[in-house]
BAFI-3210 file (N, C-alpha, C; in Angstrom, 3 decimals, decimal comma, padded with zeros to 6 digits):
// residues 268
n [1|2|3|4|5|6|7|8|9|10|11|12|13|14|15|16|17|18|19|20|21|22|23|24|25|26|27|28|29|30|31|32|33|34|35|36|37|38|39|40|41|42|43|44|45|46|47|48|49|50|51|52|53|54|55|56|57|58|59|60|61|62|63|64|65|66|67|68|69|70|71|72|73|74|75|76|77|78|79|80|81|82|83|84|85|86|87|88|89|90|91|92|93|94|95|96|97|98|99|100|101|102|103|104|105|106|107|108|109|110|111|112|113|114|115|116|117|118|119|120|121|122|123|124|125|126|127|128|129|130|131|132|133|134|135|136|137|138|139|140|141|142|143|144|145|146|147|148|149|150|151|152|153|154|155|156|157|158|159|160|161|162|163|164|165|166|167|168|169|170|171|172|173|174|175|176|177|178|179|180|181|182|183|184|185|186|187|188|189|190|191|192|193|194|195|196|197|198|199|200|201|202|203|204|205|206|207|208|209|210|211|212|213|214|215|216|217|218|219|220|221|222|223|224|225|226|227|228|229|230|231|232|233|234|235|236|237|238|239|240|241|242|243|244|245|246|247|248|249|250|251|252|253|254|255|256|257|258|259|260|261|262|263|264|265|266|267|268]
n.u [003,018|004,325|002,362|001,951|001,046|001,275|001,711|004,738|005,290|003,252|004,109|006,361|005,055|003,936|005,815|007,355|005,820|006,696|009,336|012,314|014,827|017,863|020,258|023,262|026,403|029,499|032,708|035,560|038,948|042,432|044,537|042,712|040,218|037,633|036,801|037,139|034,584|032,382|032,684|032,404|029,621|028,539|029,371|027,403|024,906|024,789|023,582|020,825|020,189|018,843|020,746|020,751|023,290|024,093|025,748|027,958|030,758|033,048|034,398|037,220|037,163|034,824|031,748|030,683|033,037|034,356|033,387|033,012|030,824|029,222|028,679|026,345|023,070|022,150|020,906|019,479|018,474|015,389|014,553|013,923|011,840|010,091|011,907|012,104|012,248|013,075|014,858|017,146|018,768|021,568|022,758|024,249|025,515|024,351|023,475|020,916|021,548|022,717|023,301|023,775|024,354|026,066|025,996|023,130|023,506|025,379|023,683|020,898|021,370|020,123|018,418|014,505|011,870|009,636|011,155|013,055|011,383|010,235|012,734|013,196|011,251|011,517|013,716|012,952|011,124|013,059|014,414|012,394|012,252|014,637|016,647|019,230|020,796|023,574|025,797|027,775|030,804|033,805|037,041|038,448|036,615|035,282|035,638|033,963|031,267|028,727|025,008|023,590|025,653|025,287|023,247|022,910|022,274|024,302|027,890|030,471|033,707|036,004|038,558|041,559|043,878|047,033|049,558|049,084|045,855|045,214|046,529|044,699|042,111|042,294|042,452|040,012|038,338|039,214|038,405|035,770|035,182|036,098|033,822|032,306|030,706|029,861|030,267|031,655|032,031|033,942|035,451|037,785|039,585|041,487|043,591|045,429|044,815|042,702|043,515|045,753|044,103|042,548|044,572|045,366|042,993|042,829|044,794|044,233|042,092|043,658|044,949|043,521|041,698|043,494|044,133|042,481|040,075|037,413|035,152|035,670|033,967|034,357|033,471|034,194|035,676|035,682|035,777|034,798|033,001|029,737|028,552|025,912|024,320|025,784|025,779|022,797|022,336|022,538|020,021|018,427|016,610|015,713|014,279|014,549|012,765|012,211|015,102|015,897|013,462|014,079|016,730|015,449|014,088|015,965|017,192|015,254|015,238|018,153|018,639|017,296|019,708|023,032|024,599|026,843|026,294|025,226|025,447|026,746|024,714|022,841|020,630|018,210]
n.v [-028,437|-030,761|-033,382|-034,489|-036,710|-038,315|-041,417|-044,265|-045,090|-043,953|-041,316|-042,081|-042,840|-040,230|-038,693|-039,891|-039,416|-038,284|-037,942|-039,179|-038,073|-038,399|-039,988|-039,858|-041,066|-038,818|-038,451|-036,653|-036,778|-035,481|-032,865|-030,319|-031,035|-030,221|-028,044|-029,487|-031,457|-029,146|-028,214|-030,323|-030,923|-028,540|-028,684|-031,220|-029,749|-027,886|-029,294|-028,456|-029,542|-029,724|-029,640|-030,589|-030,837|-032,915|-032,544|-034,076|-033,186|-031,517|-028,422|-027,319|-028,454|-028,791|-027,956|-025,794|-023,880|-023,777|-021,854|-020,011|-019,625|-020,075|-022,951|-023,747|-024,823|-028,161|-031,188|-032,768|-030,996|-030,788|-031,817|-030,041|-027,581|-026,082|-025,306|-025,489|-027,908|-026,327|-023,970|-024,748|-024,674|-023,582|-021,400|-021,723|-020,542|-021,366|-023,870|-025,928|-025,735|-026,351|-029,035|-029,260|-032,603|-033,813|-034,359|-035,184|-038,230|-039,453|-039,477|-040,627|-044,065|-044,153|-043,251|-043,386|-044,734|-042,796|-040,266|-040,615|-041,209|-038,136|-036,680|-038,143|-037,375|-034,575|-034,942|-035,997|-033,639|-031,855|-033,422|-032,931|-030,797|-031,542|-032,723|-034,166|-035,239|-035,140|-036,878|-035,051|-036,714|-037,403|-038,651|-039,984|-041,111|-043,133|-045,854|-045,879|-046,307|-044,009|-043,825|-042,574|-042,425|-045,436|-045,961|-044,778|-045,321|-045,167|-044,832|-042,274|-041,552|-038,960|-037,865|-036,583|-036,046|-036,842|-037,474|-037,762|-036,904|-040,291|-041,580|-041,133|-041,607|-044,280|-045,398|-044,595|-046,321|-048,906|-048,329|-048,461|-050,818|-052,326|-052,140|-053,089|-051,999|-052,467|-051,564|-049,015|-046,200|-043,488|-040,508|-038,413|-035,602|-032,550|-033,584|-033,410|-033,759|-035,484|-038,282|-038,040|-038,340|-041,252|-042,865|-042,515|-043,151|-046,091|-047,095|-046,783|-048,336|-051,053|-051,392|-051,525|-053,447|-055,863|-055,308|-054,880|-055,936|-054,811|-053,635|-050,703|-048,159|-046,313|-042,881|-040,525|-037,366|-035,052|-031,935|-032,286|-034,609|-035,624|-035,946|-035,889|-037,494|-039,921|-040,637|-041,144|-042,774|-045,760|-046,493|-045,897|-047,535|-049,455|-049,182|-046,284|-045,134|-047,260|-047,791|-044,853|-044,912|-046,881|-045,721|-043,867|-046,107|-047,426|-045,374|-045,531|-047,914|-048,309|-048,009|-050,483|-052,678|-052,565|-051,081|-052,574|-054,900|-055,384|-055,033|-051,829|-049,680|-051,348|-053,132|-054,332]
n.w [-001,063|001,783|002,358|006,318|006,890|004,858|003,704|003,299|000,864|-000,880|-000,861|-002,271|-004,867|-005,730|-005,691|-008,019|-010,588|-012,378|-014,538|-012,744|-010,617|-011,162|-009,398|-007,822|-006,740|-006,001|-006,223|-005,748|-007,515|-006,440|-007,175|-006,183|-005,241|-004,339|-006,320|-008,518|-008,553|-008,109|-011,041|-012,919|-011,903|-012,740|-015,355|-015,955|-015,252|-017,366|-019,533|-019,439|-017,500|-013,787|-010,966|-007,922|-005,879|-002,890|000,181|001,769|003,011|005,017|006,413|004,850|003,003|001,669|-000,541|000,443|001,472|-000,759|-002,129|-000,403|001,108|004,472|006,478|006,709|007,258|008,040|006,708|008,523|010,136|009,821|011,578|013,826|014,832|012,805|010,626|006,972|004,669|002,078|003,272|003,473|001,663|-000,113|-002,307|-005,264|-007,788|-011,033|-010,655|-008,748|-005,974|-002,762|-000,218|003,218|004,467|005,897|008,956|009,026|007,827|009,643|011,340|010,545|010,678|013,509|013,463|015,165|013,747|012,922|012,802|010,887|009,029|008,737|008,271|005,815|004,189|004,022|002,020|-000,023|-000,795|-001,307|-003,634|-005,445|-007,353|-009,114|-011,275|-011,399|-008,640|-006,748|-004,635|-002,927|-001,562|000,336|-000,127|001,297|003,347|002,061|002,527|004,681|003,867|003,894|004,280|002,146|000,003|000,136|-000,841|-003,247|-006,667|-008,548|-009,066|-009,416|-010,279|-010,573|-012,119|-011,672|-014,488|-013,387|-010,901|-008,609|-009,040|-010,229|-007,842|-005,894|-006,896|-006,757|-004,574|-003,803|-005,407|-004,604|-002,050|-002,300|-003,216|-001,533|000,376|-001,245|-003,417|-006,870|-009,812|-011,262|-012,390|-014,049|-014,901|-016,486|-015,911|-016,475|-018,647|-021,290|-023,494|-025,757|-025,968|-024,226|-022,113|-022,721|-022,191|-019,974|-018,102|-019,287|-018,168|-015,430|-015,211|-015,669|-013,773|-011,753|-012,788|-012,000|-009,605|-007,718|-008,762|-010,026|-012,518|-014,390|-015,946|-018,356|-018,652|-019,609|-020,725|-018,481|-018,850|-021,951|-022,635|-022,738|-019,748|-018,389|-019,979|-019,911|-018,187|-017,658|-019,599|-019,396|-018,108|-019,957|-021,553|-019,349|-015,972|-015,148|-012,958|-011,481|-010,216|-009,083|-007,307|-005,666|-004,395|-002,233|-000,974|000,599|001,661|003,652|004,724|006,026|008,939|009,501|009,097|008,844|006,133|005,145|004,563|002,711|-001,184|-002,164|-004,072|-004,816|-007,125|-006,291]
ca.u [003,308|003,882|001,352|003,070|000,756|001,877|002,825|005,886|004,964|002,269|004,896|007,212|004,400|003,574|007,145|008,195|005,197|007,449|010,426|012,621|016,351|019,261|021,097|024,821|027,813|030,302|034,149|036,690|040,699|043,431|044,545|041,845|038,791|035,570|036,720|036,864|033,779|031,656|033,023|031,281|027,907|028,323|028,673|026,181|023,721|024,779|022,945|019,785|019,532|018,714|021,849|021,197|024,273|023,953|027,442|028,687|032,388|032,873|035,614|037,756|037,231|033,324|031,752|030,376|034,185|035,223|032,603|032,612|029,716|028,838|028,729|024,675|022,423|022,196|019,311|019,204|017,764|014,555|013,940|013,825|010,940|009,904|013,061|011,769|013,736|014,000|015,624|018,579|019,243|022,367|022,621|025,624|025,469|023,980|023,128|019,403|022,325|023,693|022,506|024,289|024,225|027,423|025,396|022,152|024,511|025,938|022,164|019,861|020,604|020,321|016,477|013,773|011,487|009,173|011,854|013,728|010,503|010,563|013,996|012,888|010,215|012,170|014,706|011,273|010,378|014,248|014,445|010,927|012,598|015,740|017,100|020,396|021,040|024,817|026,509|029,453|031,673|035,318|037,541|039,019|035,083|034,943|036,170|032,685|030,132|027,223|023,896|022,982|026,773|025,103|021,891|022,636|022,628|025,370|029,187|031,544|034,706|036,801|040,267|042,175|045,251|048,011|049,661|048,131|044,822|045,791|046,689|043,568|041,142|043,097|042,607|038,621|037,979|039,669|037,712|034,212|034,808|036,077|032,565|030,641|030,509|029,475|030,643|032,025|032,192|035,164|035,567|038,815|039,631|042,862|044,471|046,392|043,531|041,854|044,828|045,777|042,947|041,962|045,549|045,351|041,776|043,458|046,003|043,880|041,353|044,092|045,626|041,754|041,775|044,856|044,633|041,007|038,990|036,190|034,927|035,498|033,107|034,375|032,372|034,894|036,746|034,560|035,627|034,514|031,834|028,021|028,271|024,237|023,730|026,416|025,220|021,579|022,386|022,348|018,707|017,147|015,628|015,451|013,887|014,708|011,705|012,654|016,253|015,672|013,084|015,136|017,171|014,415|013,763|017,158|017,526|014,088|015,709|019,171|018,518|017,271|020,616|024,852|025,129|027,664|025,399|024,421|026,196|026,517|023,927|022,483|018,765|017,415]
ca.v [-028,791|-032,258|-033,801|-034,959|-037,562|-039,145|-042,696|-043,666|-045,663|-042,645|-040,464|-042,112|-042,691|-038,787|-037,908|-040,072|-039,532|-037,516|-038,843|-038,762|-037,741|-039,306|-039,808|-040,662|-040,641|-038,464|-038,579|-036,225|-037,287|-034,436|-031,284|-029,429|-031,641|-029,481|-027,660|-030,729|-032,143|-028,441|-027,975|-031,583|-030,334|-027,106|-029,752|-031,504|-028,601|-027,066|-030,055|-028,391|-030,230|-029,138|-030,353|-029,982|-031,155|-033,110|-032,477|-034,936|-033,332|-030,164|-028,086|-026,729|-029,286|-028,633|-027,229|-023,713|-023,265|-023,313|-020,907|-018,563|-019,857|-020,793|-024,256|-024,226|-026,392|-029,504|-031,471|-033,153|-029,757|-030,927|-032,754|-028,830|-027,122|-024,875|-025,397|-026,181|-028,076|-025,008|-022,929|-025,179|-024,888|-022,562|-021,220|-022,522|-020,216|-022,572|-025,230|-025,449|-025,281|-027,519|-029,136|-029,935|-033,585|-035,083|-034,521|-036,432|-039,217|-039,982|-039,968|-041,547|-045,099|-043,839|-042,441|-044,320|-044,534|-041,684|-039,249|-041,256|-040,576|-036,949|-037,146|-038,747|-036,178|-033,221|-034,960|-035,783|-032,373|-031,076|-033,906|-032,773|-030,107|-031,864|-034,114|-034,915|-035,791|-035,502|-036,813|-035,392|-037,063|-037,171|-039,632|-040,602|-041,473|-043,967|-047,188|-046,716|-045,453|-043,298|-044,381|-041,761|-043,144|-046,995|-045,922|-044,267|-046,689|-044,844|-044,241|-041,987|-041,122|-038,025|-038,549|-035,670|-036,934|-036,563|-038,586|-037,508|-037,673|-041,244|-042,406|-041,014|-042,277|-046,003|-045,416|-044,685|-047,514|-049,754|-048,793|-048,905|-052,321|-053,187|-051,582|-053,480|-051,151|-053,663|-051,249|-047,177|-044,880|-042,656|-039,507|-037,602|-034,073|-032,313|-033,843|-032,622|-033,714|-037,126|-039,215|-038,932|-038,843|-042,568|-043,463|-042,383|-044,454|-047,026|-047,541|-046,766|-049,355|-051,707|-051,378|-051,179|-055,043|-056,505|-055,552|-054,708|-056,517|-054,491|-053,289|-049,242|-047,624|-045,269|-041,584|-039,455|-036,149|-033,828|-030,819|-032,204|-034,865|-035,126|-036,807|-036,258|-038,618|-041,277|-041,148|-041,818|-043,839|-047,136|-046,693|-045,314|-049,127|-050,504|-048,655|-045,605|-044,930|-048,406|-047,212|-043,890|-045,109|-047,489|-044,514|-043,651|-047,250|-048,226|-045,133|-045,758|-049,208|-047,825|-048,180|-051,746|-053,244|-051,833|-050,718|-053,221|-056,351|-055,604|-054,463|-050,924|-049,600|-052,488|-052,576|-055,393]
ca.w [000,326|002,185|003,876|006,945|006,734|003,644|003,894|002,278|-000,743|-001,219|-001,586|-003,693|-006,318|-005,846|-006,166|-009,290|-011,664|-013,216|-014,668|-011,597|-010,583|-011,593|-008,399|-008,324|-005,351|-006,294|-005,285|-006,786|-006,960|-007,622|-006,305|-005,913|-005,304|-004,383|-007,300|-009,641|-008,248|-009,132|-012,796|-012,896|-011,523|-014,032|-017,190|-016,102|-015,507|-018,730|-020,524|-019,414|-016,150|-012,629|-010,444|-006,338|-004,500|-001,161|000,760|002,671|002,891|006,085|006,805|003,502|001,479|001,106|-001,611|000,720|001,456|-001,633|-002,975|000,462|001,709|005,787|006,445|006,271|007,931|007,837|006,576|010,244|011,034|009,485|012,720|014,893|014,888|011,940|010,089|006,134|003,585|001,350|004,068|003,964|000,036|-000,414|-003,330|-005,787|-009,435|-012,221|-009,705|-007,776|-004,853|-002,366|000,905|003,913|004,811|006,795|010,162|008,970|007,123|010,383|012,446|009,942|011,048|014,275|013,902|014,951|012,336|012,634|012,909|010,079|008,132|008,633|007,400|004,563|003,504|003,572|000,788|-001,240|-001,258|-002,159|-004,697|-006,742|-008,646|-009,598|-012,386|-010,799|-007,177|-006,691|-003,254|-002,775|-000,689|000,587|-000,887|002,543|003,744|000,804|003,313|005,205|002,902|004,436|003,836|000,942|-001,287|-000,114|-001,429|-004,592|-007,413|-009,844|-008,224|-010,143|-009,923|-011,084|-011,791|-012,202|-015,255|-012,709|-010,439|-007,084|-009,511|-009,971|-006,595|-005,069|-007,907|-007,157|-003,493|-003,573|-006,126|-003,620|-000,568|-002,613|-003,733|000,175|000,969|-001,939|-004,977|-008,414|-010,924|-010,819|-013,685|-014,150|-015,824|-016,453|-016,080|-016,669|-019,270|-022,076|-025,459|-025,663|-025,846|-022,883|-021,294|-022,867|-021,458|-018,126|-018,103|-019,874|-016,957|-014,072|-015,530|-015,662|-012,148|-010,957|-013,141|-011,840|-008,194|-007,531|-009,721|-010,053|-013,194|-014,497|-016,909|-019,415|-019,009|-020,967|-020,358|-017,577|-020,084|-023,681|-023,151|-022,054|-018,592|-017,834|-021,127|-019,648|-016,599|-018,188|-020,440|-018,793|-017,342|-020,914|-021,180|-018,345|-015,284|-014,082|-011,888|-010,074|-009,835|-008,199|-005,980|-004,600|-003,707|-000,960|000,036|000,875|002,671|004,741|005,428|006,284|010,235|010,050|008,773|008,393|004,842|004,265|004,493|000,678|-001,809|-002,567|-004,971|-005,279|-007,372|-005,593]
c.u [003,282|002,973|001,944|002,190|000,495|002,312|003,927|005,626|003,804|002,768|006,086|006,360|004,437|005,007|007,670|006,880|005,856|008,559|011,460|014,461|017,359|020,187|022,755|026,110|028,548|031,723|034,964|038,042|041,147|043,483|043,399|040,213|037,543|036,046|036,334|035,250|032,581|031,349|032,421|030,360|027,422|028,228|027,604|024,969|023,758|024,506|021,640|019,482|019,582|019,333|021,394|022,333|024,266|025,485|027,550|029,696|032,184|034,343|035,955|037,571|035,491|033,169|031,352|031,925|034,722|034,599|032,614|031,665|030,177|028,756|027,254|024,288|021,814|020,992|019,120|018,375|016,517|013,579|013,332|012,747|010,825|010,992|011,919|012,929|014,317|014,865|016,977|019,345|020,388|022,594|024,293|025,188|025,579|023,595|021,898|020,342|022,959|023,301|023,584|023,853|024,654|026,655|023,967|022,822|024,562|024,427|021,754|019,717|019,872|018,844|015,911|012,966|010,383|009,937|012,899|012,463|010,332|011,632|013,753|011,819|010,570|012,995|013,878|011,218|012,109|014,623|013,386|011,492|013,925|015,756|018,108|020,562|022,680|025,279|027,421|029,999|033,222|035,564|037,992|037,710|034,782|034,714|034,670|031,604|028,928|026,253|023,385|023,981|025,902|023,887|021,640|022,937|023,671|026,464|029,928|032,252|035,312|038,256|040,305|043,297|046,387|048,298|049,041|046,260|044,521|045,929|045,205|042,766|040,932|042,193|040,825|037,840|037,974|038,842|036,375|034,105|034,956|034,426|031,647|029,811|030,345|030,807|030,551|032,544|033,265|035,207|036,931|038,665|040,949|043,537|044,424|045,313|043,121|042,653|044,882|045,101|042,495|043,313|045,651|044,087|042,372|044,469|045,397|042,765|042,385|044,964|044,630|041,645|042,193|044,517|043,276|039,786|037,218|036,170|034,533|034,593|033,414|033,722|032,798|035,565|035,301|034,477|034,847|033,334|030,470|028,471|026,835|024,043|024,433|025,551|023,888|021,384|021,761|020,789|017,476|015,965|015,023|014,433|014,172|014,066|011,963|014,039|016,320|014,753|013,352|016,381|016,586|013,948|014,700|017,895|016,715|014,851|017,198|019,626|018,224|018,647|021,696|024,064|025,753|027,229|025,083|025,098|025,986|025,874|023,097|020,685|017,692|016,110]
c.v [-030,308|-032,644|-034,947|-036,559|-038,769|-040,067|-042,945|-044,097|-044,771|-041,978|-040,745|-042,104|-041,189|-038,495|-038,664|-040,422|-038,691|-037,673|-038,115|-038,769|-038,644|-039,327|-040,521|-039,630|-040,716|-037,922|-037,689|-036,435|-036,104|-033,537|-030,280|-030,050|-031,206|-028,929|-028,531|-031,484|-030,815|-027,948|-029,292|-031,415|-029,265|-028,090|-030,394|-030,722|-027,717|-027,857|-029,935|-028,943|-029,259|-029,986|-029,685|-031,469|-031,625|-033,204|-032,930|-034,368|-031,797|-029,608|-027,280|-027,420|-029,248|-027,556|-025,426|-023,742|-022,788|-021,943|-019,436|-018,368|-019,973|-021,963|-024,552|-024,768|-027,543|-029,962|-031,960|-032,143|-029,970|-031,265|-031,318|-028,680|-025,595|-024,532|-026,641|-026,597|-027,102|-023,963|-023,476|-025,535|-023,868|-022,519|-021,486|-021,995|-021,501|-023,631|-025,113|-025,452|-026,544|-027,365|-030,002|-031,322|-034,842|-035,112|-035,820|-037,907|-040,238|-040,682|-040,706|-043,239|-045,705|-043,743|-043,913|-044,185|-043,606|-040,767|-039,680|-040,795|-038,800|-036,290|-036,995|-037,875|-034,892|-033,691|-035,018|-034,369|-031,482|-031,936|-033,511|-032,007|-030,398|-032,876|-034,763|-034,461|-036,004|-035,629|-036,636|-035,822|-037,204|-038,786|-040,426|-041,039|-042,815|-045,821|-047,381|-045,623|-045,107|-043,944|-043,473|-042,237|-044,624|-046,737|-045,687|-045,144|-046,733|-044,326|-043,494|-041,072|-039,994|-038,055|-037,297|-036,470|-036,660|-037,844|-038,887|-037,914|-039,253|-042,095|-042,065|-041,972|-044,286|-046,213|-045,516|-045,454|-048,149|-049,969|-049,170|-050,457|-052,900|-053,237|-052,013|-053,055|-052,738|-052,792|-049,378|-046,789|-044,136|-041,689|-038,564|-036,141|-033,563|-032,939|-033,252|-032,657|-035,120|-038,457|-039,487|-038,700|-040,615|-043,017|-043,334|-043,594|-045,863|-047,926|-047,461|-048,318|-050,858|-051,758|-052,061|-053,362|-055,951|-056,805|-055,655|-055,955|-056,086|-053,683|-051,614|-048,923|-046,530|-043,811|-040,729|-038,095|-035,302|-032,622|-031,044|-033,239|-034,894|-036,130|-036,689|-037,414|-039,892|-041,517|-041,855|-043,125|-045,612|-047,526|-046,532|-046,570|-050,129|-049,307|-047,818|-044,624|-045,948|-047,808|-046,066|-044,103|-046,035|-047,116|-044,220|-045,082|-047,680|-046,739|-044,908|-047,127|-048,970|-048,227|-049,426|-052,643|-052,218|-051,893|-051,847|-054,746|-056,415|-054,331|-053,016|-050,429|-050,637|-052,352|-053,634|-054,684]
c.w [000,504|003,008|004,184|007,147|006,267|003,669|002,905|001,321|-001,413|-001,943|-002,404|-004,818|-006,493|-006,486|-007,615|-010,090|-012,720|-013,544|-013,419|-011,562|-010,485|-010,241|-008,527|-006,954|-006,113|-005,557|-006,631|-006,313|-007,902|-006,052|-005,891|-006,239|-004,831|-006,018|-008,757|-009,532|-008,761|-010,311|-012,876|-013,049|-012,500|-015,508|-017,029|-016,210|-016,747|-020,028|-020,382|-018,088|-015,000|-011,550|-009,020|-006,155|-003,002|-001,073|001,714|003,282|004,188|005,739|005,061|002,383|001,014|000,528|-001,453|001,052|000,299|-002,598|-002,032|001,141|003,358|005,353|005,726|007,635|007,445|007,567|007,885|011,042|010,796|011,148|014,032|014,411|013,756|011,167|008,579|005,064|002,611|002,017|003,808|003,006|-000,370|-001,664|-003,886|-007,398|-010,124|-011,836|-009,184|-006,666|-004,428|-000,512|002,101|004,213|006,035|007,742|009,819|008,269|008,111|011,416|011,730|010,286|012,395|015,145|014,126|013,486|012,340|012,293|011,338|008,827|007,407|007,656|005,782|003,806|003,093|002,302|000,057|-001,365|-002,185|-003,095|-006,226|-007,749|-009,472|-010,545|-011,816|-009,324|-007,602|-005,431|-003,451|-001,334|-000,502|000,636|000,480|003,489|002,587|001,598|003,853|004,624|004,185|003,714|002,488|-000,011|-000,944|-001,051|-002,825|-005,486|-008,646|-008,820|-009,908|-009,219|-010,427|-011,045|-012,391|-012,797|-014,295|-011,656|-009,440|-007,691|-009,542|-008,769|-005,970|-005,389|-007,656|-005,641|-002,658|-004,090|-005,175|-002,547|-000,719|-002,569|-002,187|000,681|000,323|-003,527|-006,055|-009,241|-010,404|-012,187|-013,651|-015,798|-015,368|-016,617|-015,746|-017,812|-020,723|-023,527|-025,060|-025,815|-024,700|-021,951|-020,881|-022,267|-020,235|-017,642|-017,891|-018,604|-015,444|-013,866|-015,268|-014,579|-011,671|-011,157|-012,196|-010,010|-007,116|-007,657|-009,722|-011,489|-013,703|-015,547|-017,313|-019,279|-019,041|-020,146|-019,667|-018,341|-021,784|-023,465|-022,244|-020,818|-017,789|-018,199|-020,493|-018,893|-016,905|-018,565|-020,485|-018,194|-018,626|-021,504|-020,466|-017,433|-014,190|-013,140|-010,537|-009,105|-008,673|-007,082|-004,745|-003,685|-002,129|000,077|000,575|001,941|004,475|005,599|006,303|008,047|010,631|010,022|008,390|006,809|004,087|004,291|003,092|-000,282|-002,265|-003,729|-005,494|-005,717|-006,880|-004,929]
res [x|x|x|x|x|x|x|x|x|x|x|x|x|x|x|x|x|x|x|x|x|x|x|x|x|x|x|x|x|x|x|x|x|x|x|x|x|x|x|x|x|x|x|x|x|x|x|x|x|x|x|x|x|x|x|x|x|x|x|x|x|x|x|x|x|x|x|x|x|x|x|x|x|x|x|x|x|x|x|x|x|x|x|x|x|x|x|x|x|x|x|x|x|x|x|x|x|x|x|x|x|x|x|x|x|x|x|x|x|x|x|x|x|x|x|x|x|x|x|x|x|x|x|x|x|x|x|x|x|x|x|x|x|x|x|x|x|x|x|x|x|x|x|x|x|x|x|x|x|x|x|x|x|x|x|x|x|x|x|x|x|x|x|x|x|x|x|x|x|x|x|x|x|x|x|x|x|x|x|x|x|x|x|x|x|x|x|x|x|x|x|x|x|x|x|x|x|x|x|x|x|x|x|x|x|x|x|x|x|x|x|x|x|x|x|x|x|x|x|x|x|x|x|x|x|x|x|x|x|x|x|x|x|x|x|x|x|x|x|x|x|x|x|x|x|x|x|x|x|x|x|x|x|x|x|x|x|x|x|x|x|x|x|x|x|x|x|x]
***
């Protein structure tokens, strides 16, 4: 249980004595993007990990539509009366599930800061049993990042090999970097063998160069390689206890200052 009395630097030590969850805002480009974005969440959880899903995205393009689900409720519901964070965990085969969000997204900078606390305790408690933290979000939301994509300190992308894959992929790069992004990961899915996979990369990387200038990161075909380990990767020396709990502090801070005052993900 939480004790609601928990200050917050209390409960981040409590919550990350244990090596703590990999968080990372996730955008899928293509035809069929919840779909592309849960075959994601399934490779990753089929490296042994425990994948919950926060969902940003409503309507058809979220991930209970595409499964048959209700919308849910929202973590914002935390704030009603007798409403606990496990009530609001829908279940998602092979996944610990998937948690509404878009409604608290939009409040959080909104709360004062008790109620912003609250907030903030219920994701502690639905973060404890997880390894990966995935936001999904909608590619056309990319221009003004929510406070949970500013907060998270890993962006990837999903490019479906196609052209519509392609234009999207170009299109959500674009608005991160308007919004602040450093650096975004990209992983392909759909294409024909590993060729052209590294060519589609190859060319989106070099548009991304040219017109962008923000820097892509390599993290391989969504069907054939480990994207937990990429995703890891980068933190296995440095600190990813700091990392993730800067997750929680940046979305405690979220209400004092816009988002776009500091660069997205930033580990400051």
């Amino acid at each position: 249980m939480i004790d609601p009395h928990e200050d917050q630097a209390a409960g981040l030590r409590r919550l990350f004595r244990r090596a703590p969850p990999v968080v990372v805002a996730l955008y899928a480009a293509g035809r069929n993007p919840g779909q592309i974005a849960l075959q994601a969440a399934h490779r990753v959880a089929g490296h042994r990990e425990r994948v919950l899903m926060l969902d940003e995205v409503r309507g058809e393009r979220s991930l209970a539509h595409l499964v048959g689900e209700q919308p849910g409720g929202d973590l914002l519901s935390v704030l009603g009366a007798g409403v606990q964070p496990r009530d609001l965990v829908q279940p998602l085969p092979g996944l610990l599930g998937r948690v509404p969000v878009a409604a608290a997204a939009l409040a959080l900078p909104l709360l004062d800061s008790e109620r912003r606390e609250v907030l903030l305790q219920a994701l502690r408690a639905l973060m404890r049993p997880a390894s990966f933290i995935l936001v999904h979000s909608d590619c056309e939301a990319a221009e003004d990042p929510s406070p949970f994509i500013f907060a998270a300190p890993r962006r990837l992308v999903l490019a479906e090999a196609s052209h519509r894959g392609a234009t999207e992929a170009y299109q959500v790069i674009k608005r991160l970097a308007a919004a602040g992004a450093g650096s975004i990961h990209v992983a392909v899915t759909g294409a024909r063998g590993r060729a052209d996979a590294k060519a589609f990369f190859t060319s989106l990387d070099g548009l991304v160069a040219r017109h962008v200038g923000l820097p892509l990161a390599w993290l391989g075909e969504v069907e054939r390689d480990d994207l937990a380990g990429g995703l890891s990767a980068e933190f296995t020396e440095a600190s990813p206890r700091d990392a993730e709990a800067a997750f929680l502090r940046r979305l405690a801070s979220c209400g004092l200052r816009r988002p776009r005052a500091a660069a997205l993900g930033s580990r400051t």
